[in-house]
C-alpha positions in Angstrom: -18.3 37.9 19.5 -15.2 35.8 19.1 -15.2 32.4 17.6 -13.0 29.4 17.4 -12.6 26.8 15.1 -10.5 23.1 15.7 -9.8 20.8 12.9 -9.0 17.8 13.4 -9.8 14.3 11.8 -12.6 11.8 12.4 -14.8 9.0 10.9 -17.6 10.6 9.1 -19.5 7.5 10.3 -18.8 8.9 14.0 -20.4 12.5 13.6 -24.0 10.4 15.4 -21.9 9.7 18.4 -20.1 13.1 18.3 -23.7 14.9 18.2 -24.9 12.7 20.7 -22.1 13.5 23.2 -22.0 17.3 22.2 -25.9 17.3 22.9 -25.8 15.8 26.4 -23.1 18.2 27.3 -25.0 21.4 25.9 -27.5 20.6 28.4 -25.6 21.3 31.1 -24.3 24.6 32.5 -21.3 24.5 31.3 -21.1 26.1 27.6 -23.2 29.5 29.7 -20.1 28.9 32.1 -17.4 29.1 29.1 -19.4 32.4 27.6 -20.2 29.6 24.8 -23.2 31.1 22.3 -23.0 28.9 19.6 -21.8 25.6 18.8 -21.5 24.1 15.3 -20.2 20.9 14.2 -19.1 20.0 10.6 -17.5 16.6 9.3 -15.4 16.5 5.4 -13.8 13.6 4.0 -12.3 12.5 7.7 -12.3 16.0 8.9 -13.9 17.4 11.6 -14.5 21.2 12.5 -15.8 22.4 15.7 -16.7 26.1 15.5 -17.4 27.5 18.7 -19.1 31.4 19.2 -18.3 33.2 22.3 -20.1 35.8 24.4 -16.6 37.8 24.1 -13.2 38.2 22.7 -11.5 36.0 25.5 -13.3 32.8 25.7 -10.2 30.4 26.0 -9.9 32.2 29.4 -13.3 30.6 30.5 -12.3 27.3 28.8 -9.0 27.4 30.3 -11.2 27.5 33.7 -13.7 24.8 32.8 -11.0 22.5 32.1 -10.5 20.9 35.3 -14.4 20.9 35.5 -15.2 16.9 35.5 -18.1 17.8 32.7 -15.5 19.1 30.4 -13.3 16.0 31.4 -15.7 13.8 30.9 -16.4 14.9 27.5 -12.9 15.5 26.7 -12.7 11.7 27.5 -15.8 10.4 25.4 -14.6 12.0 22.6 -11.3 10.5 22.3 -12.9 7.1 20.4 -13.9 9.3 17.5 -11.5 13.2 17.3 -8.2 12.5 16.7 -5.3 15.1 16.2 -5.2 16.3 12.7 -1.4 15.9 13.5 -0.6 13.9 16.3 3.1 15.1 16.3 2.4 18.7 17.2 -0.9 18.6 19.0 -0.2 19.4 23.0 -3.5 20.8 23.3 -6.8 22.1 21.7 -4.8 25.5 20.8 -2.4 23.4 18.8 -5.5 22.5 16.2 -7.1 25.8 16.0 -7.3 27.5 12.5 -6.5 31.0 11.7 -9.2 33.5 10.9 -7.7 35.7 7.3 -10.5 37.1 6.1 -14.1 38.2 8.0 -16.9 40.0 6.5 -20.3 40.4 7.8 -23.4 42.6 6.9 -23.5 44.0 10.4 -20.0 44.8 10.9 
């Protein structure tokens, strides 16, 4: 499984509308589409942290994909009240606010 986490900043009083949105989208077809197993969504003093699970080691190449999908740029838009750039100077694209995996353990490695 490969996972990804984004940081990035939001309102703590926004995670409601963030679930909501994220919800309505996990309905659809597209996180089986993007190999997507697991979603989870976590908010700290006006940060936000989107880890993502994936059916395999290559799951931006299904995102990449999806992107143009108008379900994935629909909720790319509906976000945009509430995420914001953790820094808006160097963010091009979602790969610009992932974080770095240094240390994994697990009781089933």
């Amino acid at each position: 499984m490969h996972s990804t986490l984004i940081v990035a900043r939001m309102d703590p009083g926004s995670a409601g509308d963030v679930a909501k949105l994220f919800g309505e989208f996990d309905s659809t077809d597209m996180p089986g589409r993007m190999g997507t197993r697991r979603r989870e969504l976590f908010t700290y003093r006006g940060l936000y942290f989107h880890l993502q699970d994936f059916d395999h080691e290559h799951g931006g190449e299904d995102i990449e994909a999806a992107k143009t999908d108008p379900q994935f740029v629909r909720i790319s838009a509906d976000l945009k009240p509430f995420i914001e750039a953790y820094d808006p100077a160097t963010w091009k694209s979602p790969a610009d606010a992932m974080a770095s995996r240094f240390y994994r353990w697990s009781a089933t490695s």
